[in-house]
C-alpha positions in Angstrom: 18.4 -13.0 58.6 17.3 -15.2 61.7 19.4 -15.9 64.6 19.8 -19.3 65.6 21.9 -21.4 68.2 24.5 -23.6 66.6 25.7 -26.8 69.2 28.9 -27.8 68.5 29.2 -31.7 68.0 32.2 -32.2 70.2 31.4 -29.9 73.1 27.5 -30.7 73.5 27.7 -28.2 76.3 29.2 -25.1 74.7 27.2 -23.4 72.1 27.5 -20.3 70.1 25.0 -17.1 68.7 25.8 -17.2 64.6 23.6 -15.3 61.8 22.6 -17.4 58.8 20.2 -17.2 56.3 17.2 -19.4 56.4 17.3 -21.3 53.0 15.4 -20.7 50.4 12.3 -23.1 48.9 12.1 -24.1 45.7 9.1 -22.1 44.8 10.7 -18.8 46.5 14.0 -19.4 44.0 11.4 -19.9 41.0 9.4 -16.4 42.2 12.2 -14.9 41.7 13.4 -16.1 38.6 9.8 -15.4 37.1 9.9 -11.8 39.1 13.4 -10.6 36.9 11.4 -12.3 34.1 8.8 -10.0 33.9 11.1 -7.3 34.6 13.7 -7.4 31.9 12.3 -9.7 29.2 10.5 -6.7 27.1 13.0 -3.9 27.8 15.6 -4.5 26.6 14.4 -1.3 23.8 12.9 0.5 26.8 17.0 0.7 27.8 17.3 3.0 24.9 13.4 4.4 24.4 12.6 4.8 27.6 14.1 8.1 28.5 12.2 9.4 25.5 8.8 8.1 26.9 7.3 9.4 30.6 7.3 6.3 33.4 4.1 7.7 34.9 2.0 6.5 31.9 3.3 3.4 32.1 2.6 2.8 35.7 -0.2 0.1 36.2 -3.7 1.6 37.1 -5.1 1.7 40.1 -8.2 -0.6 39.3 -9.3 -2.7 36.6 -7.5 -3.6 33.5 -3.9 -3.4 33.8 -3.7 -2.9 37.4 -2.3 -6.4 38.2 1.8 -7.1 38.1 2.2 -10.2 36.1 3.9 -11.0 33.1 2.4 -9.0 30.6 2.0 -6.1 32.8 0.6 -2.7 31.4 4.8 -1.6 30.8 5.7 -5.3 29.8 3.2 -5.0 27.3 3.7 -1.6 25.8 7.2 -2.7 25.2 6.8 -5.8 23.5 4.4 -4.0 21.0 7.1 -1.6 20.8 9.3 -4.1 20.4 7.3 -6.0 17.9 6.8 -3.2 15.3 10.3 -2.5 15.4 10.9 -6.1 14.0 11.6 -7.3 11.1 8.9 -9.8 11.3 6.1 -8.0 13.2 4.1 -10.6 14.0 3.0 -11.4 17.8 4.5 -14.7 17.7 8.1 -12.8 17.5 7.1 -11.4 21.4 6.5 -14.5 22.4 9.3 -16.1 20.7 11.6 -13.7 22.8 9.9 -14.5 26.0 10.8 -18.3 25.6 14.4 -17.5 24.4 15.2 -15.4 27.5 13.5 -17.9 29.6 16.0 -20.6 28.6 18.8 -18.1 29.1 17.6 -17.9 32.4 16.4 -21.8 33.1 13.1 -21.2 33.6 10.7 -23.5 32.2 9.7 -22.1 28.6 6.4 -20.7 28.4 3.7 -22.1 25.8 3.7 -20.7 22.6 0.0 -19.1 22.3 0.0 -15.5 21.2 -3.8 -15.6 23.6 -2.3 -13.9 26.9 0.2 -11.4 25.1 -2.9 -10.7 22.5 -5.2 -9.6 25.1 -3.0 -7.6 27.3 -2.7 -5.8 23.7 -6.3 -5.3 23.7 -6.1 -3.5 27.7 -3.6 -0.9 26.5 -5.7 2.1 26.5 -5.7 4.3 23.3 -6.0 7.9 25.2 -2.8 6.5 26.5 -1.0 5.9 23.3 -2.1 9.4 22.2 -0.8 10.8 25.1 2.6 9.3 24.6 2.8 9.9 21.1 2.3 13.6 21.9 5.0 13.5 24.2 7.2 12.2 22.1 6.3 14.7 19.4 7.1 17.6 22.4 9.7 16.4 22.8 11.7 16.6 18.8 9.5 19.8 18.6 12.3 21.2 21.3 14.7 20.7 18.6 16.5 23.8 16.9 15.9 24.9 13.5 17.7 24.9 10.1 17.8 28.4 9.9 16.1 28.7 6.8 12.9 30.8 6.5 13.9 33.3 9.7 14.1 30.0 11.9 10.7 29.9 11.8 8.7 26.2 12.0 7.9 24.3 9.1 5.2 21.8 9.5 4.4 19.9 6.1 1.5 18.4 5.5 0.5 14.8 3.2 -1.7 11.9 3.2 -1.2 8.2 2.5 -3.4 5.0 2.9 -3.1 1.7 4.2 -4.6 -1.5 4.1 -5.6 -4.4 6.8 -7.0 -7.7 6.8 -10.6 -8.3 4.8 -12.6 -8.5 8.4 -16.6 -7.4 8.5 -15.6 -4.7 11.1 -12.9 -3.1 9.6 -15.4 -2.9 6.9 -17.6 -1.2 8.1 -15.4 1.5 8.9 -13.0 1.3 6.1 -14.5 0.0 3.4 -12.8 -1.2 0.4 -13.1 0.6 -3.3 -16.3 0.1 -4.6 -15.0 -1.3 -8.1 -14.0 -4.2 -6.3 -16.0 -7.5 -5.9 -17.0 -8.6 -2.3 -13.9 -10.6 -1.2 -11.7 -9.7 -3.6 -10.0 -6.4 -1.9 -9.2 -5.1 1.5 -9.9 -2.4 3.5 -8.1 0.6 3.0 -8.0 3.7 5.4 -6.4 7.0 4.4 -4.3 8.9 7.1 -3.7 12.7 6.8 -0.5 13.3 8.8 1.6 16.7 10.1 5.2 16.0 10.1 8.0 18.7 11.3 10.3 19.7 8.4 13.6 19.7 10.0 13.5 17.1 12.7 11.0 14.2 10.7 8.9 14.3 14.2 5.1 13.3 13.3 3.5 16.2 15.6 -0.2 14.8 14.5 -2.7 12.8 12.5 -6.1 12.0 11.7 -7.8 8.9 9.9 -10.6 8.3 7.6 -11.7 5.8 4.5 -11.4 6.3 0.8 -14.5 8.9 1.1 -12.7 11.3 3.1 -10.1 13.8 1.3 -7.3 15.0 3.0 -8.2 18.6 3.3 -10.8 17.8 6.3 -8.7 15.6 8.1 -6.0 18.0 7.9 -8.8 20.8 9.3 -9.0 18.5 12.3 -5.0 18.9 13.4 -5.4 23.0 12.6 -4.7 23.0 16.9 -1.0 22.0 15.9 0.0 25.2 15.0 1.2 27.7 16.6 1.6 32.1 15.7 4.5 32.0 13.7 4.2 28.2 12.4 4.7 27.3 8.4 2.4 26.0 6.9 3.9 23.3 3.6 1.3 21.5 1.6 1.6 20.2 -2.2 -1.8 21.4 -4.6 -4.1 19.2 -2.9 -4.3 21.8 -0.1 -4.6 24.5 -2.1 -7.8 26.2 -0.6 -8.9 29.4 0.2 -10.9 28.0 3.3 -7.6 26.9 4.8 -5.3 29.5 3.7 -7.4 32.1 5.4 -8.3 30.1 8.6 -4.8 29.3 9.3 -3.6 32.8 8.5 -6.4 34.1 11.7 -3.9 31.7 13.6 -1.0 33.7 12.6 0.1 30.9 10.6 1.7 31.4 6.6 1.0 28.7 4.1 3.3 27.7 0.9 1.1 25.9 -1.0 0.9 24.5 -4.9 -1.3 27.0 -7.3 -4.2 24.3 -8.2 -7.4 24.9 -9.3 -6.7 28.6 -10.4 -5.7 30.3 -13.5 -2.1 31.6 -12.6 -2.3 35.6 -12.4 -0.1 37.1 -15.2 2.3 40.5 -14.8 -1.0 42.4 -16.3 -3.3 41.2 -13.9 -1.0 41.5 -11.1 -1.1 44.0 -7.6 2.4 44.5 -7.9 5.9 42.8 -9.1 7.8 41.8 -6.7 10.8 40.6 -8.8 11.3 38.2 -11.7 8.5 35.8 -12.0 7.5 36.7 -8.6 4.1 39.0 -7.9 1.8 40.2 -5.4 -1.7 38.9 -6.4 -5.5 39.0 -5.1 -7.9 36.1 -4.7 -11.5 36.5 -5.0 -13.8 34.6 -2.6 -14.8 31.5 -4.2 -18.8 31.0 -5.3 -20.3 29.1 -2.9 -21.7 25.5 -4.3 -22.8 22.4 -2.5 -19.7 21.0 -3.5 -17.4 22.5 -0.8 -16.5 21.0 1.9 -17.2 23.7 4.4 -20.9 25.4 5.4 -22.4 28.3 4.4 -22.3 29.7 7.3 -18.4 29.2 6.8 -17.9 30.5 3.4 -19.6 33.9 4.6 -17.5 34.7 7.1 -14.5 34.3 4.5 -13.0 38.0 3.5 -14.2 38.6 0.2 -10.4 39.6 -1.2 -7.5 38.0 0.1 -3.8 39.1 -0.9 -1.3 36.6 -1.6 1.8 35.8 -3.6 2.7 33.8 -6.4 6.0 32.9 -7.6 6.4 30.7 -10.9 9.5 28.0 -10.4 11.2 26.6 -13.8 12.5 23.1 -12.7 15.3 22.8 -14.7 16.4 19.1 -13.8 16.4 16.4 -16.9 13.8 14.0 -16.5 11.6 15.5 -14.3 8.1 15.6 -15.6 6.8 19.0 -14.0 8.9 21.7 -16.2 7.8 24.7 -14.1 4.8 25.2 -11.3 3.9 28.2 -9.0 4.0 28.3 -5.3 1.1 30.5 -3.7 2.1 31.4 -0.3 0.9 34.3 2.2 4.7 35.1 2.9 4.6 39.2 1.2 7.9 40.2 2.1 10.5 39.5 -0.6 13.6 40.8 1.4 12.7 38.3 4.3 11.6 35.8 2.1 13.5 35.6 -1.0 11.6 33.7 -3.8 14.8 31.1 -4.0 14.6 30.2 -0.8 10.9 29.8 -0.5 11.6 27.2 -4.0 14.1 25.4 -1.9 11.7 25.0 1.1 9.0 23.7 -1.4 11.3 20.9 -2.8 12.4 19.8 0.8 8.6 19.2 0.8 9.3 15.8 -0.8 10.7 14.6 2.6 7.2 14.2 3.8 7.2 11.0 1.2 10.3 10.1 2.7 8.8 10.5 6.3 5.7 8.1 4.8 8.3 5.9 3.6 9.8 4.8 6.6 6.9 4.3 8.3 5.0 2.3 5.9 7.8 0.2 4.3 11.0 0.3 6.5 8.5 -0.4 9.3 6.0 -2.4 7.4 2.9 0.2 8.3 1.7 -0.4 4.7 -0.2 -3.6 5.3 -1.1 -3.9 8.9 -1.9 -6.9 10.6 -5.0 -6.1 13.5 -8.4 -7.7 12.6 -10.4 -5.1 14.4 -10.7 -1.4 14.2 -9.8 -0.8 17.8 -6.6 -2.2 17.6 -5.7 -1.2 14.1 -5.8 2.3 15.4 -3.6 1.4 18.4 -1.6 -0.7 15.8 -1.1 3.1 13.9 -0.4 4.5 17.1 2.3 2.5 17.6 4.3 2.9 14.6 4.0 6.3 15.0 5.6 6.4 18.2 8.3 4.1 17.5 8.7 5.9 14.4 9.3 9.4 16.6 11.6 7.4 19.2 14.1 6.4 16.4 13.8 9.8 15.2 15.0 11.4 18.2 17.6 8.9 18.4 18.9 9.9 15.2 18.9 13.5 16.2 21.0 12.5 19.1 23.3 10.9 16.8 23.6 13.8 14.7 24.7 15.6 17.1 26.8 13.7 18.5 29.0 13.1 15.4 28.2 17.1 14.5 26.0 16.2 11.3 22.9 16.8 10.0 20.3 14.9 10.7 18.8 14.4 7.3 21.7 12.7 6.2 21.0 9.2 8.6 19.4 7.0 7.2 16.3 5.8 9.0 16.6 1.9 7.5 20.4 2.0 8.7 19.3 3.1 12.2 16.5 0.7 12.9 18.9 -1.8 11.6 21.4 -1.3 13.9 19.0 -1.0 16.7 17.9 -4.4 16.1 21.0 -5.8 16.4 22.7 -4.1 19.4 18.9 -4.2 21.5 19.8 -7.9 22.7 22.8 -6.6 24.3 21.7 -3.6 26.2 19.9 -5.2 28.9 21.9 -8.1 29.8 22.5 -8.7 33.5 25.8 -8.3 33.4 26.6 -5.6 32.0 27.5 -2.3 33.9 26.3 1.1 33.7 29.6 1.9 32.1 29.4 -0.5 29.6 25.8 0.3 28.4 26.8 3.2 28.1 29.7 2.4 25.9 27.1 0.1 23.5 24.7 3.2 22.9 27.9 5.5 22.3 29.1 2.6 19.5 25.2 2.5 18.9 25.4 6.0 17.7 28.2 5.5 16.0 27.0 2.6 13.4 23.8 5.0 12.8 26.1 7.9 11.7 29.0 6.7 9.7 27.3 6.2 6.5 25.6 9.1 5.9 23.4 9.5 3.2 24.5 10.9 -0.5 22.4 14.0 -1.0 21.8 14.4 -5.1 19.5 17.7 -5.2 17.3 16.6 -8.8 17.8 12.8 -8.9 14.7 11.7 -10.9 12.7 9.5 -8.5 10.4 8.1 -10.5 7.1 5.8 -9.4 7.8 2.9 -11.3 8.1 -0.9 -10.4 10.8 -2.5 -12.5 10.7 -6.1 -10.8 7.8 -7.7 -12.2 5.4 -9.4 -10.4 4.7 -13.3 -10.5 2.4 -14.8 -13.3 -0.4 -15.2 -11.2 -4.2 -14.5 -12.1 -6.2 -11.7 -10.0 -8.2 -13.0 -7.4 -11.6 -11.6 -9.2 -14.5 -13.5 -6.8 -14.6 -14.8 -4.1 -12.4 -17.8 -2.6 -15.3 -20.2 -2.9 -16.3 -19.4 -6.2 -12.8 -19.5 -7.8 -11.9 -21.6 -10.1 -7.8 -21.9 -11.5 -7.1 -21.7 -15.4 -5.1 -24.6 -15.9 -2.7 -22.5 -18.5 -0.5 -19.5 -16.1 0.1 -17.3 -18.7 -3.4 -16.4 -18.6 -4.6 -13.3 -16.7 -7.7 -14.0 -16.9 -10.0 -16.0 -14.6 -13.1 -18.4 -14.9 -15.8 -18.2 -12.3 -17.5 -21.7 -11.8 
């Protein structure tokens, strides 16, 4: 506001104290159009995310990289990757994309349609920061209550998976492809070891390695997880009596799959706890260079260690496993009835659910970074996504008093595709964002998913692939069989 003195035309002698407002330029009317641009153009999913995720990480740094406010500011940034593994397409060209269409919403000149700028604020996020967020977020579903099963104490099952990446020399080095294969005819592959929370889906923690690591020493780096009085779920492949006796110095219990071990019979057995269910005794294993823990290790192992072992008779048609036995450190059979401990094992298959949606719904399987830097912030950032939609499902549970394992994670991230656009339109009121999210909730919960307890699932592709040969050399040294219903392949 400026105070000015108006003359009157007619009465050259009067005049008259008015307030106006000095007009605007051109460039100060573009500023601002360019300032609510970089405000609002990537959060439109932080309207819904953000309360999930804690502002002061986001807050540009002091110094450095990321300390500047322009467009692809540090927040800006993390959003749009948010955003852009959330999509269907996932590519960085679907970012920029958005940028242009809410520029002509807004009629502001369209920006250029390089990926360049948005690719290398990617590259400033810092990755410390990303794990500190994903932890956060894993807090945060931690705080949410129990099934009730198992004395309400915390299941934390535990699985690995791999993925693969573009064929780059640096993600070669560091995740190298199988050996069988030919230079330039595979990709690199890295396996992930991940700890998921039973009841609430919530990925509390993960570790990555290549196709030489197993999963039982990248679990060993997330033992900090648990805590006195955790759970412990694993299928056969962590059936050890290195980490059975480790975790249970932590005060934690493991179910596990018997593997390795002849199953103890009623003869052999400590005592018999009920039918099919018995009170056992390990020996310490012999030590060989083929463990994966020290000597030093394996002598400070008890020599004896007492466990249980229940036998399960799966009784379902079509299953291929017609009985197994569960080894677990749980004793007490009045407080942890062999049934129950059965129906906590088969839950364990959510854990391939829990990959699922990550690696297909989301598209983690193949990802699409060319360096390993970013292809572990790439991770990162599924996983975090992946824990905000879960917490958005619990809230929707709740809200429509259901359980959460029965919304569907592909319906969910579905819907929040299509309602994001609307949530951070300028005009819309507190009142009636609020009243989207509500209907938000609503579409997320009211087809809940059929639960069939035994359904065979099995691993099999019926679509069949194309009638392509196999890429068996390299690109250069390929040469095409002119007939297509051949397999095989000619070098030249």
């Amino acid at each position: 506001m400026k105070n000015t003195t108006y003359i009157t035309p007619l009465l050259p002698g009067f005049s008259r104290q008015i307030m106006r407002r000095k007009p605007r330029s051109v460039q100060q009317k573009l500023a601002e159009k360019l300032a609510l641009l970089r405000q609002k153009s990537f959060k439109q999913i932080g309207e819904v995310f953000e309360k999930f995720i804690p502002r002061v990480l986001l807050k540009p740094e002091s110094s450095g990289a990321m300390s500047r406010r322009r467009l692809f500011s540090k927040e800006n940034t993390f959003w749009a990757f948010f955003s852009q593994v959330l999509d269907a397409d996932g590519g960085c060209m679907e970012v920029v994309r958005k940028l242009q269409s809410y520029a002509s919403i807004k009629g502001i000149m369209v920006p250029s349609s390089s990926t360049a700028s948005y690719c290398a604020a990617r590259k400033k996020l810092n990755e410390q920061m990303l794990s500190d967020i994903l932890a956060h977020t894993a807090d945060r579903l931690d705080q949410m209550p129990e099934a009730g099963m198992l004395n309400n104490r915390r299941v934390i099952v535990v699985d690995g998976t791999g993925v693969s990446m573009p064929d780059t020399p640096q993600s070669q080095l560091v995740w190298p492809q199988t050996a069988s294969q030919r230079p330039g005819c595979g990709f690199p592959t890295a396996r992930i070891c991940a700890c998921f929370s039973l009841e609430s889906g919530a990925l509390l923690s993960y570790a990555i390695g290549n196709k030489k690591n197993h999963e039982l020493p990248l679990f060993r780096q997330q033992w900090e997880i648990f805590r006195p009085g955790d759970i412990f779920l694993g299928d056969k492949g962590f059936c050890s009596y290195f980490d059975i006796t480790n975790l249970k110095k932590q005060g934690v219990d493991s179910v596990v799959t018997l593997a390795r071990r002849t199953p103890v019979n009623d003869a052999s057995c400590i005592k018999k706890l009920g039918p099919d269910d018995l009170m056992i005794s390990w020996k310490r294993p012999v030590h060989s260079a083929n463990l994966s823990y020290s000597q030093d290790e394996w002598a400070k192992l008890p020599e004896e260690l007492i466990l249980r072992q229940i036998r399960v008779a799966v009784n379902n048609p079509g299953f291929r496993t017609q009985e197994f036995y569960i080894v677990t450190t749980l004793l007490d059979a009045v407080q942890y009835p062999a049934s129950e401990l059965a129906e906590v094992y088969f839950k364990r298959w959510d854990v391939e659910l829990f990959f699922r949606d990550i690696k297909t719904t989301m598209k983690m399987d193949t990802l699409r970074c060319l360096t390993p830097e970013m292809i572990r912030k790439e991770i990162l950032m599924h996983f975090i996504a992946y824990n905000c939609v879960r917490r958005l499902m619990f809230e929707a549970a709740e809200e429509a008093d259901i359980e959460v394992r029965v919304v569907s994670f592909k319906g969910s991230l579905q819907a929040l595709r299509n309602w994001e656009p609307h949530l951070n339109q300028a005009k819309v009121s507190n009142s009636e964002r609020f009243r989207l999210i509500s209907d938000l909730y609503d579409a997320m919960t009211n087809t809940p998913l059929r639960q069939r307890p035994g359904r065979s699932e099995p691993r099999c592709l019926k679509r069949r692939p194309k009638n392509y040969q196999r890429l068996t050399a390299p690109r250069h040294e390929m040469k095409e069989i002119p007939h297509k219903n051949r397999y095989r392949a000619e070098n030249s």
